[in-house]
C-alpha positions in Angstrom: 0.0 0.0 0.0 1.7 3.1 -0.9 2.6 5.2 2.0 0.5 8.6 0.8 -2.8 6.0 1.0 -5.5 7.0 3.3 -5.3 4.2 5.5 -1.5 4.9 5.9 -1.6 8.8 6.3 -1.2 10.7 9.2 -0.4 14.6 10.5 2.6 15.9 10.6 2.3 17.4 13.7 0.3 16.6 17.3 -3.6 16.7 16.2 -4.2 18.5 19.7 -1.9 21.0 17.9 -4.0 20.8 14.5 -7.4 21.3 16.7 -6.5 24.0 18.5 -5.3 25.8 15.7 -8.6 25.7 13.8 -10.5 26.2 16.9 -9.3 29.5 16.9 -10.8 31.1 14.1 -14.2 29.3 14.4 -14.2 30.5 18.2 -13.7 34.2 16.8 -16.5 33.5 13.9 -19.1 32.0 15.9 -18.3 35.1 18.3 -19.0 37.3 16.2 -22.2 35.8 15.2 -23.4 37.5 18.7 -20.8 40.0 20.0 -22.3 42.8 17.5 -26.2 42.1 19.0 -25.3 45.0 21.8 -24.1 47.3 20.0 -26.4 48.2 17.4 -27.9 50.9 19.5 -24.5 52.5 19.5 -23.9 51.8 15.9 -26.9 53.7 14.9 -25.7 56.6 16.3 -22.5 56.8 15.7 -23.4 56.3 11.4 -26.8 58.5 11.9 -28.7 55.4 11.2 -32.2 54.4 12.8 -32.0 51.5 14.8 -34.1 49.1 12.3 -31.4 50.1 9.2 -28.7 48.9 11.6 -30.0 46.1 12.4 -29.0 45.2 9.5 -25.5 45.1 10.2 -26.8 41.7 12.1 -28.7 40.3 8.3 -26.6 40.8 6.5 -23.8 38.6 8.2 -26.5 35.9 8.8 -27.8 36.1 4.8 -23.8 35.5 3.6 -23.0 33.2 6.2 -25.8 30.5 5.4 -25.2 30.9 1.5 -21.5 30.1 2.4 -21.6 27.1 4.5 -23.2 24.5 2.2 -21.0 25.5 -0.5 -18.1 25.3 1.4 -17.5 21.5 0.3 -17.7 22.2 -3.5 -15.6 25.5 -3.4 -12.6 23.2 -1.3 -13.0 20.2 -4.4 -11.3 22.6 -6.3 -8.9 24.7 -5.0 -7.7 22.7 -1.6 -9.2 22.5 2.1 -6.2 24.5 3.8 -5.7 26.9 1.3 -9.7 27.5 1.6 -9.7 27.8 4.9 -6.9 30.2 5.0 -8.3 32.3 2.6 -11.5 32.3 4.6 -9.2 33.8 7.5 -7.8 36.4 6.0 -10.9 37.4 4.3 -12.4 37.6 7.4 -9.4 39.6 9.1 -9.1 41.9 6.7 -13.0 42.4 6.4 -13.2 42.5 10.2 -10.8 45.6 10.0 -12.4 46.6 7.3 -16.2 46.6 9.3 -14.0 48.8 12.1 -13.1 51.2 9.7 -16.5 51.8 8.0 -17.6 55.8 7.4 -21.0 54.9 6.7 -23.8 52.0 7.6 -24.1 51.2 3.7 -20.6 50.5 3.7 -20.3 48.1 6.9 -22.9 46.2 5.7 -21.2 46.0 2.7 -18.0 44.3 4.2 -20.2 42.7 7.2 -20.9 40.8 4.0 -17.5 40.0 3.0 -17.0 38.8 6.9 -19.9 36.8 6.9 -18.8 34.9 3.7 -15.4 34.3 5.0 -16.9 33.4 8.3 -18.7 30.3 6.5 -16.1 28.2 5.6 -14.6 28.5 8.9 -16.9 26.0 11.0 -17.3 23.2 8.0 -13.8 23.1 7.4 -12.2 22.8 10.6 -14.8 20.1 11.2 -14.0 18.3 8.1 -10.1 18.7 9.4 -11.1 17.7 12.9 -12.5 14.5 11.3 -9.5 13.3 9.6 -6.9 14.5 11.3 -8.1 12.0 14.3 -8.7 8.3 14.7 -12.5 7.2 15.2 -11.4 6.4 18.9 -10.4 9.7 19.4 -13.0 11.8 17.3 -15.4 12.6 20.1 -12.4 14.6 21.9 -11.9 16.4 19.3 -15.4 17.4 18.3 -15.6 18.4 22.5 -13.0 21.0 21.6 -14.6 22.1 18.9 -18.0 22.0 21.1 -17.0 24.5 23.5 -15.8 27.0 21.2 -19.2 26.5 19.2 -21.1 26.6 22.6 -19.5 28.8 24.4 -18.9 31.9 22.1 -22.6 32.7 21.7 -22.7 32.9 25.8 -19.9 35.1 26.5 -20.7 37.1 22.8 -23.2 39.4 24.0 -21.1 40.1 27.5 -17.7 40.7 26.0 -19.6 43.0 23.3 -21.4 44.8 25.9 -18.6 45.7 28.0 -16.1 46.4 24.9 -18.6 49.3 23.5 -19.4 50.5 27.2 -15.6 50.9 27.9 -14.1 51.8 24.3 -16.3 51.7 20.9 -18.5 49.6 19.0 -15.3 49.5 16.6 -13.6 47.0 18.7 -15.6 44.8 18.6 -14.4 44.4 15.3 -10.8 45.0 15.6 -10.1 42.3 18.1 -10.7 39.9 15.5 -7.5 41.4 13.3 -4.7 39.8 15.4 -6.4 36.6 16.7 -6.8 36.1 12.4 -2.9 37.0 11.9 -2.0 34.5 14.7 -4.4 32.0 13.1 -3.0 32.2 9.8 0.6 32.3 10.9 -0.1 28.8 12.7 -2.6 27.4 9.8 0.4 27.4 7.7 2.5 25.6 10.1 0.8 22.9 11.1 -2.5 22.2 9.0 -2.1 19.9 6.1 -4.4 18.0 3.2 -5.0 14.7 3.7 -4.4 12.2 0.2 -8.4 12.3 -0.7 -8.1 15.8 -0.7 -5.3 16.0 -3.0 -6.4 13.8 -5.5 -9.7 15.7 -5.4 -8.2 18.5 -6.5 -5.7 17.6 -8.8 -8.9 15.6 -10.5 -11.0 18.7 -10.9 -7.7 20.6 -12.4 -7.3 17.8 -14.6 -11.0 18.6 -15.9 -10.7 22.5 -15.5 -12.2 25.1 -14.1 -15.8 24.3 -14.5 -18.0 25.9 -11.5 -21.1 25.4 -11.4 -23.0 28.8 -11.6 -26.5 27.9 -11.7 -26.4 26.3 -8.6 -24.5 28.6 -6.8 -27.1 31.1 -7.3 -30.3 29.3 -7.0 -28.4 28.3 -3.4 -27.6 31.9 -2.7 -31.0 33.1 -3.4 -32.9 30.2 -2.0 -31.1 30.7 2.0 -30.7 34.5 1.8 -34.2 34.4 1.1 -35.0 31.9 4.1 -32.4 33.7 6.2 -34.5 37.3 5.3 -37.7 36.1 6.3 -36.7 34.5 9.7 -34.8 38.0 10.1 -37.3 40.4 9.2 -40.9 38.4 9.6 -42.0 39.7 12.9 -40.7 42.7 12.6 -43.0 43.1 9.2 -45.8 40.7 10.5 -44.9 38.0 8.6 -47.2 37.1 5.4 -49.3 40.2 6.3 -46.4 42.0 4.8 -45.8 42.0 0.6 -42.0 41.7 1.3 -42.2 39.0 3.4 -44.3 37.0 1.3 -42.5 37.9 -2.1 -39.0 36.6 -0.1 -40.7 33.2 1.1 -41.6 32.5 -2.5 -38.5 33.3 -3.8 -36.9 31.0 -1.2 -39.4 27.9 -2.1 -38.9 28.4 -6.0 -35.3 28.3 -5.5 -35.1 25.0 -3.4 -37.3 23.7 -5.6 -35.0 24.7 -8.7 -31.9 23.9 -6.9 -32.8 20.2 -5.9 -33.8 19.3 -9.6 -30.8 21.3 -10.6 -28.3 19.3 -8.5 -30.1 15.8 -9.2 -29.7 16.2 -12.8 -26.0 17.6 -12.0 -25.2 14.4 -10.4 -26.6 12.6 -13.3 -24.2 14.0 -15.6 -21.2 12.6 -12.9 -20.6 16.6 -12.4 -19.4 17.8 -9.1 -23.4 19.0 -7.8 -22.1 22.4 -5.3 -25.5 20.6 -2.6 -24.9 16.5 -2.8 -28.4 15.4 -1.7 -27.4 11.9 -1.9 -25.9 12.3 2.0 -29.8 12.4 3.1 -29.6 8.6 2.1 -27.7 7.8 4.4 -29.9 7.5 7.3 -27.8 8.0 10.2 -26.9 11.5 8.5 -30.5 12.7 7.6 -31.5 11.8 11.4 -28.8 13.8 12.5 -29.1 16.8 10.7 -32.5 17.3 11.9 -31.2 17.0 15.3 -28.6 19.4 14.8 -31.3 21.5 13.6 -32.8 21.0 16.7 -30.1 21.3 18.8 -29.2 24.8 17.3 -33.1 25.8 17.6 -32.7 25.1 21.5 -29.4 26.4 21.7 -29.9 29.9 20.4 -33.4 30.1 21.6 -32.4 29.8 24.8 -29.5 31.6 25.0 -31.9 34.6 23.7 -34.7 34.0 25.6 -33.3 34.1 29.6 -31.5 37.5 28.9 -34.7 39.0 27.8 -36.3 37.8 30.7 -34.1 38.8 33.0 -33.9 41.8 31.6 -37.2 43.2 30.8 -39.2 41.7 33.5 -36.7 41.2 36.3 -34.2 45.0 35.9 -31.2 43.3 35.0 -28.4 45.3 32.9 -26.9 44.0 29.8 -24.2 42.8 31.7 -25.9 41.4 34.5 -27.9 39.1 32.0 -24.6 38.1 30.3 -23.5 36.9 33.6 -26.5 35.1 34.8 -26.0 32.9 31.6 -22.4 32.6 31.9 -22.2 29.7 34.5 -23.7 27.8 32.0 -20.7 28.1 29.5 -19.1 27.0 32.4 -20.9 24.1 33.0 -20.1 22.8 29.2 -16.9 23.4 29.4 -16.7 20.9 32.3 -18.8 18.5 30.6 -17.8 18.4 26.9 -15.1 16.5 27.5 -16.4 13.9 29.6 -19.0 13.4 26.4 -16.3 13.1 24.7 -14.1 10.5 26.4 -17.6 8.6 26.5 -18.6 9.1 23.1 -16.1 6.5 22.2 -17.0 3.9 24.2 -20.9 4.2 25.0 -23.6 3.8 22.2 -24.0 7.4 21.1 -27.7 7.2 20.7 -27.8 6.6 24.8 -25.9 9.7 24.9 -28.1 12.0 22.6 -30.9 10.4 24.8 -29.7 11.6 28.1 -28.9 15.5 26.4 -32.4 15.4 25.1 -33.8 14.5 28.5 -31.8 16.7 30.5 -32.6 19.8 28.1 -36.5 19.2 28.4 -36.7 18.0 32.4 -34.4 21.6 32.8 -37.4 23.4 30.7 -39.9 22.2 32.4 -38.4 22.8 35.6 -37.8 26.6 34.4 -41.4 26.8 33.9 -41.4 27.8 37.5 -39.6 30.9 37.5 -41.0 33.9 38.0 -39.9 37.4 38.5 -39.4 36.9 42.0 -36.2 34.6 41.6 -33.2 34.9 42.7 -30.0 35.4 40.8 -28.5 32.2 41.9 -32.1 30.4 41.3 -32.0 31.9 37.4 -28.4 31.0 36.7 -28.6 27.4 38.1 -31.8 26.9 35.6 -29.4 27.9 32.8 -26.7 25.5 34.2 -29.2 22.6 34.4 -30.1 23.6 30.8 -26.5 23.9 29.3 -25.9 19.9 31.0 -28.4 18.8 28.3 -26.8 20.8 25.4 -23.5 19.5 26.1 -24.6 15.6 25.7 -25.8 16.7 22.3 -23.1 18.4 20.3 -20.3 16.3 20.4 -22.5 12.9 20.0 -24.9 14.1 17.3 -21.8 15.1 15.1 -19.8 11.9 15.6 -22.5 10.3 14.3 -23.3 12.1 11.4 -20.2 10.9 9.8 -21.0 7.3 10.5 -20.9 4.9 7.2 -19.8 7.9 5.0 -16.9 8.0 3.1 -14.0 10.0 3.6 -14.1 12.2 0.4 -17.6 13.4 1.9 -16.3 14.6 5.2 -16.3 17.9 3.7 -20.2 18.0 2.8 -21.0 16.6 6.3 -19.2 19.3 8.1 -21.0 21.5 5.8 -24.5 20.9 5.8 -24.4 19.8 9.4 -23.5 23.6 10.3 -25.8 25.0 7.9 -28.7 22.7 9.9 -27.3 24.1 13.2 -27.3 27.9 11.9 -30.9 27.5 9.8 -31.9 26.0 13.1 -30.8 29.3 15.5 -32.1 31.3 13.3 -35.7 29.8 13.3 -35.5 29.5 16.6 -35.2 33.0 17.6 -37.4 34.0 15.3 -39.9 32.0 16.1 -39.3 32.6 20.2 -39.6 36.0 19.3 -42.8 35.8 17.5 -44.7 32.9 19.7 -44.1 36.0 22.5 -45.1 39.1 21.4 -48.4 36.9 20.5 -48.6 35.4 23.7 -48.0 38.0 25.3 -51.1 40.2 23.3 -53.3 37.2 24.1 -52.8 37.3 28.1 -52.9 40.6 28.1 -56.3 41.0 26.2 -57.2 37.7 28.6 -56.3 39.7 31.8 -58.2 42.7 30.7 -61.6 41.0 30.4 -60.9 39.6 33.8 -60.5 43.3 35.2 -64.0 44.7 33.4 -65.9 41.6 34.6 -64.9 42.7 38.1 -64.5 45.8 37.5 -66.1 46.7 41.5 -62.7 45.1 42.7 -61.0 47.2 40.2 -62.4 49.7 41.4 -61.6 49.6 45.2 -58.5 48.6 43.8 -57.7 51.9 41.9 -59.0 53.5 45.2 -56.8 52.0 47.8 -54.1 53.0 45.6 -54.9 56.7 44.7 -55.4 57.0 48.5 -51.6 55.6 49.0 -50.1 57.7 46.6 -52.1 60.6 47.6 -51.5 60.8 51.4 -48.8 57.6 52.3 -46.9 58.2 49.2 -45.9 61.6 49.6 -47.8 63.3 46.2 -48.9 66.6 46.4 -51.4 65.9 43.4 -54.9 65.8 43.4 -57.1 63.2 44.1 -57.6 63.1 39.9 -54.5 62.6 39.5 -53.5 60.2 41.9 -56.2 58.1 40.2 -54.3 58.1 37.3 -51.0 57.5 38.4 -53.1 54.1 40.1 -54.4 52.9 36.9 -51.3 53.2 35.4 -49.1 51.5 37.6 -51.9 48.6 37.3 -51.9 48.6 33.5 -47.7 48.2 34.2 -48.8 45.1 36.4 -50.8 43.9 33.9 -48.5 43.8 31.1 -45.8 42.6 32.7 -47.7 39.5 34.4 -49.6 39.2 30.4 -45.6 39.0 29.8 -44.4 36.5 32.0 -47.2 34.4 31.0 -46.2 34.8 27.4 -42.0 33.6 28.8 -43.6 30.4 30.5 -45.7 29.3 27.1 -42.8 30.0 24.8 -40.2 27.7 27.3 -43.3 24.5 27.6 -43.3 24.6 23.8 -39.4 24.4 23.8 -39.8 21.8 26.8 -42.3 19.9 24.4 -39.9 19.9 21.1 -36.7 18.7 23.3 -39.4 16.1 24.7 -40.9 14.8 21.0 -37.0 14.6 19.7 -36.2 11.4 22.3 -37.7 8.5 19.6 -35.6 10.0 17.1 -32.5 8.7 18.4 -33.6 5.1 18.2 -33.8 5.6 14.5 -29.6 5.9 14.4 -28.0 2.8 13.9 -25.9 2.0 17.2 -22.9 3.5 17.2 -20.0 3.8 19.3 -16.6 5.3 18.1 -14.9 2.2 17.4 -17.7 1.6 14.6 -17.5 5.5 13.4 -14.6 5.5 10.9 -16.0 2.5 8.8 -16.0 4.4 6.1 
């Protein structure tokens, strides 16, 4: 067997080396993903934008980022997996800077574009590197390195943003990622390497020439910047209510539609298809990139969903919230790599079972928090939740690659972070919609309850004008003490209809976590000595 043979070839260098290497830059992307979400206040104002145009400093990243990631195994067929990634660095270095320096919003959005499509090669291709750089025995280590970055950025992102553009400017939070991409590069060059399959890839698509495949690169740009739009912008607009909205979903279900026969009759020609739909016959992948999905639908909800609460119902400061959430990183950073050691020796599927159980018992056991709690009450919840999420990453993604061959580690890695990003996305947006409705519904509710006893209202309104009046200190009229009472029971009401709405939107979360557990017994069983039979 010649010594550059798959079977035979190995790294150069320590593969801790190699993970930690590539760790870097996908800790600074994901980062970045959520370090920008506190500052768009202070990037309005400092451009003269509104706060609704800036926003879409935050769209436009997302938009680039998901038309990226799926396309990030065809683009490396042809010109390399290291040089891609590297070029994916320094594009998103030098766009980073770029972002920091920006005169106007139309311009940041511009190279927040740029950043975003650098940013999307990062996570599939350090997987991909992750996966054959280590042994089957020792993959679920890896992929509990690569778990915490993945995990832990968004939790820290909105607390290290916060406190950069409190103590310096919102530009920092773009600078910082200049030298961590310098000292990335520098090391990429070092110690990364292609693997044989890799090589001959290439070399066979030089061998053919240059012959990308255009079409399909734009139905896929248009069909998930589309999707990525309307999960942005729906309840802003009021989802189909709105022309735009409507017009963008449309666009996004012709395109899919286009792009699936497109790539089916791509494969049929034995061309190179830039979306290989074939990996969804494997069944051990398709299960696991619905869980992924899932798993990035829980993850981001959550993580956007107990700052909110804390913060508009319970006073907490942007900071505060980022702390309350922050033992929770903590928490998977103790336990990612004890899912890792077992990954490797326990039947995955067990594992993914025991995540999924924790996540939705921790929900459900939030569902008794109210505004009352206390700060070590809230933060334990999100430790108790962050235990479930860290039995799910590392297992889900060792077993995607089960039974696939090695030239497809690329496509795995690929789709499996575009199902995790598609899945945050939706999540938040539909968090975010499922409680402003809620929320309207209780609140309506509550105010029927007031008019049909309207006497207790009444003596209600009374007590308290008669407080405010005499006890509280007011020299206003009894008129106007009224007033002041009514209003500070409308305040009641709406943030009780509000709570209300946070306790429905965590039960349905609860419920989906729940409904996931007979999905796992549709994985073959898998532990990692099976997981390289490629």
């Amino acid at each position: 067997m010649p010594p550059d043979s798959d079977a035979n070839w190995k790294p150069k260098h320590n593969p801790w080396a190699v993970a930690l290497t590539v760790t870097l830059a996908t800790f600074m992307e994901v980062l970045d993903t959520s370090i920008a979400n506190v500052a768009i206040p202070h990037i309005a104002g400092g451009l003269g934008a509104s706060y609704s145009e800036a926003t879409w400093v935050l769209t436009s990243y997302l938009v680039s980022n998901a038309v990226i990631l799926p396309a990030s195994a065809y683009l490396v067929s042809f010109i390399g997996r290291k040089r891609f990634y590297m070029i994916c660095v320094a594009l998103f270095g030098i766009s980073s800077a770029l972002c920091g320096l920006a005169p106007s919003l139309p311009l940041l959005i511009f190279f927040r574009v740029l950043q975003g499509a650098g940013g999307g090669g990062l996570q599939p291709s350090e997987q991909a590197i992750l996966v054959d750089t280590f042994p089957p025995r020792r993959r679920g280590q890896a992929f509990a390195v690569y778990g915490m970055a993945v995990v832990l950025a968004p939790v820290i992102g909105p607390t290290l943003g916060g406190w950069i553009t409190d103590n310096f400017t919102w530009r920092w939070i773009f600078f910082i990622n200049v030298p961590v991409a310098i000292l990335s590069l520098v090391l990429t060059s070092r110690i990364v390497e292609d693997p044989p399959h890799i090589r001959r890839e290439v070399a066979a698509q030089r061998r053919r020439g240059l012959n990308l495949d255009y079409m399909g690169f734009g139905l896929l740009a248009l069909a998930f910047g589309s999707l990525q739009f309307v999960l942005d912008k729906g309840q802003e607009k009021d989802w189909f209510g709105s022309h735009v909205i409507a017009t963008f979903f449309f666009l996004c279900a012709a395109a899919l539609v286009a792009l699936i026969f497109w790539e089916i009759a791509q494969i049929r020609r034995g061309h190179r298809p830039i979306l290989d739909l074939t990996m969804f016959r494997n069944r051990n992948f398709a299960v696991s990139f619905l869980m992924m999905f899932v798993l990035g639908f829980a993850l981001f909800g959550t993580t956007v969903l107990l700052p909110l609460f804390v913060q508009e119902l319970m006073g907490y400061t942007a900071e505060q919230a980022g702390l309350v959430i922050s033992p929770g990183g903590l928490a998977v950073m103790a336990l990612m790599p004890l899912v890792g050691y077992l990954v490797s020796r326990v039947d995955a599927r067990w594992l993914i079972a025991i995540g999924l159980t924790a996540l939705s018992a921790a929900l459900f056991t939030m569902h008794t928090i109210d505004i009352q709690a206390s700060y070590s009450y809230v933060a334990w919840m999100r430790v108790f939740q962050a235990s479930g999420l860290a039995f799910l990453f590392v297992p889900i993604n060792t077993v995607s690659y089960t039974g696939v061959p090695r030239e497809k580690n690329n496509d795995v890695s690929g789709l499996m972070n575009l199902a995790r990003n598609i899945g945050g996305s939706s999540g938040t947006s539909f968090f975010v919609t499922l409680l402003a409705r809620r929320s309207q519904e209780h609140q309506d509710r509550l105010v029927m309850d007031l008019n049909s006893a309207s006497s207790m209202l009444y003596q209600r309104i009374q007590s308290m004008a008669g407080y405010l009046q005499h006890a509280g200190g007011l020299t206003a009229s009894a008129a106007q003490a009224r007033s002041l009472a009514r209003g500070m029971i409308y305040q009641q009401l709406v943030l009780q209809s509000s709570q209300l709405a946070y306790l429905d939107v965590i039960a349905v979360l609860g419920l989906v976590a729940l409904l996931m557990i007979p999905l796992v017994f549709l994985l073959k069983k898998h532990t990692g000595a099976v997981a390289g039979a490629h």
